[in-house]
C-alpha positions in Angstrom: 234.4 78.9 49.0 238.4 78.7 48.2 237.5 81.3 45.7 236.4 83.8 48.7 238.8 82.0 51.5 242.1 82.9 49.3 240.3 86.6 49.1 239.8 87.3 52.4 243.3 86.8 53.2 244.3 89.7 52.2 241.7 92.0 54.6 242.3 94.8 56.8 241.4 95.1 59.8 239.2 98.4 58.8 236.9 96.7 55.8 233.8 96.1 55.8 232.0 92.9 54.7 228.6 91.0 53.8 227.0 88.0 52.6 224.6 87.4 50.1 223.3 84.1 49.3 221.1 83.4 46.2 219.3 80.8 44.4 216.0 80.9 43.4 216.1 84.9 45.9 218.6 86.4 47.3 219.2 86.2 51.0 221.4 88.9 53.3 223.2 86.3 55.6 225.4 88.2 57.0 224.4 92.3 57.5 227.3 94.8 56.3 229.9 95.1 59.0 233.3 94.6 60.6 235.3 91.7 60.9 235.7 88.3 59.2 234.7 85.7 62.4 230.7 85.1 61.3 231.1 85.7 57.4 233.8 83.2 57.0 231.7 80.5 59.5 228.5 81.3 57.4 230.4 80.5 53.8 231.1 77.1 55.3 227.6 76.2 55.5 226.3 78.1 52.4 224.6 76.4 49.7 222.2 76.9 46.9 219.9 74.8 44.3 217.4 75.6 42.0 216.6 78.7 39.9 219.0 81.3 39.9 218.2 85.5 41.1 221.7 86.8 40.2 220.5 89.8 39.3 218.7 90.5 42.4 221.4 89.7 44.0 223.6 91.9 42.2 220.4 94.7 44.0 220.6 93.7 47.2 224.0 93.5 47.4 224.5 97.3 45.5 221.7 98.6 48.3 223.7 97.0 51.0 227.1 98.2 49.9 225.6 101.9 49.9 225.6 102.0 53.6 229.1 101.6 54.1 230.8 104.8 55.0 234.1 104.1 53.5 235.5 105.8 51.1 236.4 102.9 48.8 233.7 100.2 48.1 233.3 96.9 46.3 231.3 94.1 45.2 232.3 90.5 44.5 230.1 88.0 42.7 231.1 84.6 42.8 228.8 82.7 40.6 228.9 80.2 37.2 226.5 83.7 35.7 223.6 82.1 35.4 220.4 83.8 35.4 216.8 82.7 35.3 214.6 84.2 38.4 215.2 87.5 39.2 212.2 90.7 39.5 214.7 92.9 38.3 216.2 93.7 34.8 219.9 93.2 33.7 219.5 97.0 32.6 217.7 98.4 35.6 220.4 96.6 37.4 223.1 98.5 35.5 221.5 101.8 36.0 221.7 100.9 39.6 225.9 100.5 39.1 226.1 103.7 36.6 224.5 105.7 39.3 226.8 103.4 42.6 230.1 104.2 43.1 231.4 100.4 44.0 233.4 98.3 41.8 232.1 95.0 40.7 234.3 92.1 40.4 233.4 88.6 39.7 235.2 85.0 39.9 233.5 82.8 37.1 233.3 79.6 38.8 231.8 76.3 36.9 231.3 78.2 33.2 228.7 75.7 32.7 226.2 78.8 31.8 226.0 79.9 28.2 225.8 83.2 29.1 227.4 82.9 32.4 230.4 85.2 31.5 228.6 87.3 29.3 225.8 88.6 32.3 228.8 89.3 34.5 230.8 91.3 32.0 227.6 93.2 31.6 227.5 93.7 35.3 231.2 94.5 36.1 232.6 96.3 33.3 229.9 99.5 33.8 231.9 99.9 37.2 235.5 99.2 36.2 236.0 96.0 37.5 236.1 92.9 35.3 235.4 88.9 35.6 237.8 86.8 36.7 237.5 82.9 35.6 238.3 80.0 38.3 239.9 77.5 37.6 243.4 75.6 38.4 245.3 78.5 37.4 243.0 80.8 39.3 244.3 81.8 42.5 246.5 84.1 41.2 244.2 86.7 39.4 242.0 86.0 42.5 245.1 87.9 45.0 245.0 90.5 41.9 241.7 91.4 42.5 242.2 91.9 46.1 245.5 94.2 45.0 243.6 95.9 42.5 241.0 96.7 44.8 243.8 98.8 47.4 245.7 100.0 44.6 243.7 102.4 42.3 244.5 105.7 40.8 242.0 108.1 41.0 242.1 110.5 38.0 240.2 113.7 38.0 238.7 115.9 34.8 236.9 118.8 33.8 234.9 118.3 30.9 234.7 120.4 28.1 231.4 121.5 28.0 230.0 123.0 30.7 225.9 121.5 30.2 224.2 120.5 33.2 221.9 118.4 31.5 221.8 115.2 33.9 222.6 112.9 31.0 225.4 109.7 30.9 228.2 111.0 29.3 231.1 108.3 28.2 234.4 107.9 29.3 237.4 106.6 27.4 240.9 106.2 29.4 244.3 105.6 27.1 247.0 104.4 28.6 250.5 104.9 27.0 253.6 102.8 28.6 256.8 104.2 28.9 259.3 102.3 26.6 260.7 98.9 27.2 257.3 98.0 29.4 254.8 95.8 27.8 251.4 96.7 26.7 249.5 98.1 29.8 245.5 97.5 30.4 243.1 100.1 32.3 239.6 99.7 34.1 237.6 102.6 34.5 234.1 103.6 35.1 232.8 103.7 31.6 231.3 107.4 32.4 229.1 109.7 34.5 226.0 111.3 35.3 226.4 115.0 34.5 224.6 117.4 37.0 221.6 118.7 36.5 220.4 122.4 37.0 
């Protein structure tokens, strides 16, 4: 709840939010919308036991982020990664996010979970966004997140070849600093879906 207080702070007045919670299934809470007032009173009273549906969530929340009209979109998990009850695959979940336009974020809270940090890194990365751990230290990166999310470049390419053949084709992004600055690090979509004729 501090995790997603300390982020909200830095809202506009124009964004968009929702709510999912999840244990053993996700629930929508709070519908996509604008405005902070009933998200924020919900989180209070959120809570969750038993199995764990990230994954699902990780769905409902990439179906639910696909109605928003604006231009920039995002999705931010806050969870300890487990995973142990969900319909849906971790890879039909990220074909869902190779073929979505949001980026995925996620604050690593209680890494408790063996493979906690590895299912969100699986989930995050494919979009360009990466996992952030919680901790005492946290609240910082946490800000970053929300800075990174309104401060983005947006590079454009042609590629090469010219073949329409609907396939994933990979990405790679180099970034070179100027001298005297320290060692810079990108995110990036990790690639695209080609058209198809």
């Amino acid at each position: 709840r501090v995790a997603a207080q300390k982020f909200f702070q830095t809202a506009n007045r124009e964004d968009e939010f929702f709510l999912i919670e999840f244990d053993d299934r996700p629930r929508l809470v709070v519908p996509l919308g604008p405005g902070l007032g009933r998200l924020q009173e919900d989180l209070v009273f959120s809570k969750s036991s038993g199995s764990t549906a990230l994954i699902d969530a990780v769905v409902m929340g990439l179906h639910e982020v696909k109605k928003s009209k604006l231009t920039r979109k995002a999705l931010l998990i806050i969870s300890d990664g487990g995973e142990n009850n969900s319909r849906y695959t971790l890879k039909e979940m990220r074909n869902m996010v190779l073929e979505g336009d949001a980026l995925i974020y996620a604050i690593l809270v209680e890494d408790q979970e063996r493979d906690g940090p590895w299912y969100l890194r699986q989930m995050t990365e494919d979009s360009g966004g990466r996992v952030v751990p919680y901790g005492q230290d946290a609240i910082d990166p946490i800000t970053k997140i929300s800075v990174e999310l309104r401060n983005r470049y947006l590079l454009g390419f042609s590629p090469s070849s010219e073949t329409r053949d609907g396939r994933y084709h990979n990405l790679k992004v180099m970034v070179v600093p100027p001298r005297g600055l320290p060692k810079l690090q990108a995110s990036w979509r990790k690639g695209y879906y080609a058209a198809q004729d």
